[in-house]
C-alpha positions in Angstrom: 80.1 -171.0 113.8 81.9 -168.2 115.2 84.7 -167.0 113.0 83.3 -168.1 109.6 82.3 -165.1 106.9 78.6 -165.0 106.1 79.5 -166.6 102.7 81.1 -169.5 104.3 78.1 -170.4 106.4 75.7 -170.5 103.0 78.1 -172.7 101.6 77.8 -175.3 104.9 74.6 -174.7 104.9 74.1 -175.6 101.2 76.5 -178.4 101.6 74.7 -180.0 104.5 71.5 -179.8 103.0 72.6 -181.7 99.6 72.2 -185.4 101.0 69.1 -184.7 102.1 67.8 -184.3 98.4 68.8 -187.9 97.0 66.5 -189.8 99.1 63.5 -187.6 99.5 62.3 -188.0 95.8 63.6 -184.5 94.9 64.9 -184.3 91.5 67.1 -181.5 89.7 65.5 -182.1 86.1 63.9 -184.5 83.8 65.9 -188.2 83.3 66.5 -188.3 79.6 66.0 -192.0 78.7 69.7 -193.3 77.5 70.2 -192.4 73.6 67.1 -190.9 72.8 67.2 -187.1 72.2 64.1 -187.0 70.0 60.3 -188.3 70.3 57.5 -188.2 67.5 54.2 -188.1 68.9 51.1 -189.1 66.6 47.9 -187.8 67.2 46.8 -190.2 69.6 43.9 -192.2 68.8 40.3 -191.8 69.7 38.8 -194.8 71.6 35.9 -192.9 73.4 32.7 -193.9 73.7 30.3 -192.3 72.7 33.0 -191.1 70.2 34.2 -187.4 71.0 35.3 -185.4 68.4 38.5 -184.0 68.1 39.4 -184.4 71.6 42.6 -186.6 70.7 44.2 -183.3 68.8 43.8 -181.1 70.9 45.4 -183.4 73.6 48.5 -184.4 71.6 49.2 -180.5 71.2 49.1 -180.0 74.6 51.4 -183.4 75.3 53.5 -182.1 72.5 53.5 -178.6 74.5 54.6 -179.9 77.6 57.4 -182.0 76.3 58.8 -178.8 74.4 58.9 -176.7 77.1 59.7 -179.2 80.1 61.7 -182.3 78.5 65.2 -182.1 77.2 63.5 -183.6 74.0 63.3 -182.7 70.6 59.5 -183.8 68.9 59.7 -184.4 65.3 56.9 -184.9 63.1 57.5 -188.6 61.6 58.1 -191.5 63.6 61.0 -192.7 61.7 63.1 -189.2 62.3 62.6 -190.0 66.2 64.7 -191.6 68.7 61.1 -193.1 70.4 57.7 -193.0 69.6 54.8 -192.1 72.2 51.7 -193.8 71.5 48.5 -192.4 72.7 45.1 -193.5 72.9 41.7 -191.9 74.3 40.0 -194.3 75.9 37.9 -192.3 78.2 36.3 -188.7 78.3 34.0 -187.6 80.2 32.1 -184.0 81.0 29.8 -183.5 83.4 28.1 -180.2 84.3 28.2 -179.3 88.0 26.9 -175.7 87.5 24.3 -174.3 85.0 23.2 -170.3 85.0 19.8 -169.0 84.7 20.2 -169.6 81.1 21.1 -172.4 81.4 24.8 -171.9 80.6 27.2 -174.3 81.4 29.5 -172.5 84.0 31.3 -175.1 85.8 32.5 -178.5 84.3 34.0 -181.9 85.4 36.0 -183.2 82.8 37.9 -186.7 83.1 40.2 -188.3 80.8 42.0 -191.5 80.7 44.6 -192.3 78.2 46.8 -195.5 77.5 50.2 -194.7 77.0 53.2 -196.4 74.9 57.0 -195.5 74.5 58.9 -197.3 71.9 62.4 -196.9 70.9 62.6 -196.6 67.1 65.7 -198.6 66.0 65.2 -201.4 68.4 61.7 -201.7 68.9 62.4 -201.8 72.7 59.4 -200.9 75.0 59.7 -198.9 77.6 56.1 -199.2 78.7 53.3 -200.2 77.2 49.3 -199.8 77.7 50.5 -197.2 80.8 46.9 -195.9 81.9 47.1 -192.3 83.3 43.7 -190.7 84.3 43.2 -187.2 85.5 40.1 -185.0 86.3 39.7 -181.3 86.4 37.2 -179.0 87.1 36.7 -176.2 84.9 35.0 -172.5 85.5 34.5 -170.3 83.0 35.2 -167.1 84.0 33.8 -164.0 82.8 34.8 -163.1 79.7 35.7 -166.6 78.9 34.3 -168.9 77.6 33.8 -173.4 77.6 36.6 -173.7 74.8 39.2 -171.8 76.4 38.5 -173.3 79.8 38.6 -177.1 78.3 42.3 -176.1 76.8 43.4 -175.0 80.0 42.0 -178.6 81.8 43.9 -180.3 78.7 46.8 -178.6 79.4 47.0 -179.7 82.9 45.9 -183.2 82.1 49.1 -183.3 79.0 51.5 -182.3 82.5 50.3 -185.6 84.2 51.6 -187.4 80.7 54.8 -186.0 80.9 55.2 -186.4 84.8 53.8 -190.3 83.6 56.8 -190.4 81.1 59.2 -189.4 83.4 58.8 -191.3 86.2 57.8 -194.6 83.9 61.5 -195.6 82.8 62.8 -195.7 86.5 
C-alpha cells in the first residue's frame, strides 16, 4: 500500500475486516425485541426442593441488575406498565461444600441453579418463549475478609448474566 497516509490504511483495514463480523456470531449490542422498550420482572417463583428460602429475591435483583445495566430496557415495577413480562421460576438449587476449614468453615462452595424462563408481550399475550430452562453452576471461595453471603451474590450475579445472554439470544 505504498502511497496511502497511515490514516487511510486503518480505514482499509477496518473496512476489510467488517464482513468478517456478520457471520462469525459477533454482535455490536443487544437485539431489542420489535416494540418493547420496557419489561416488568416479578420475583420469580420458588419451586425448590427442599424449599430454599429467599433465594428467588435475591436472583430477580440480580436479573433485574443485569438488564439495567446491559439491555436497552427499561424494568418497571407492574406488569401492566411493561411492554413484556419475564417470568421466572426456581426450580432447582443446589450447594454443595467442596472445602471445609479446621473449624469447619465452609470455604469453598458449588452452587447450581436452574430456572424456567417465560417472555410475554403484554398487549398481545404473544410468547416469545416459554418454560426456557437455563442452568448454571459456580464455584464460590470466600476470601478472606469475606464472607458465604457475599460470595453467593457474586455466583447470583453471574448466573442473572446467563438469563440475560438466554433472553437475548431466545427471540432469534
Amino acid at each position: 500500500m505504498a502511497g496511502l497516509s497511515p490514516l487511510r490504511c486503518l480505514v482499509w483495514a477496518a473496512a476489510a475486516l467488517v464482513p468478517c463480523t456478520g457471520g462469525c456470531g459477533y454482535r455490536t449490542g443487544f437485539d431489542r425485541l420489535p416494540g418493547v422498550r420496557t419489561l416488568a420482572v416479578p420475583v420469580f417463583e420458588n419451586r425448590t426442593e427442599p424449599y430454599r428460602r429467599e433465594v428467588e429475591v435475591d436472583l430477580t435483583v440480580a436479573v433485574v441488575r443485569e438488564l439495567q445495566a446491559r439491555t436497552p430496557y427499561s424494568v418497571v415495577d407492574r406488569p401492566e406498565e411493561a411492554d413484556a413480562v419475564l417470568l421466572g421460576e426456581l426450580v432447582g438449587f443446589t450447594e454443595t461444600p467442596l472445602v471445609v476449614d479446621r473449624s469447619d468453615r465452609v470455604v469453598e462452595t458449588s452452587l447450581g441453579l436452574t430456572v424456567r424462563l417465560t417472555l410475554v408481550e403484554v398487549a398481545t399475550g404473544r410468547t416469545y418463549f416459554e418454560g426456557r430452562v437455563v442452568s448454571d453452576a459456580e464455584t464460590v471461595r470466600v476470601s478472606r475478609g469475606e464472607n458465604l453471603d457475599l460470595a453467593r451474590r457474586e455466583a447470583l450475579r453471574e448466573i442473572a448474566e446467563r438469563v440475560v445472554f438466554e433472553l437475548e439470544m431466545g427471540w432469534e
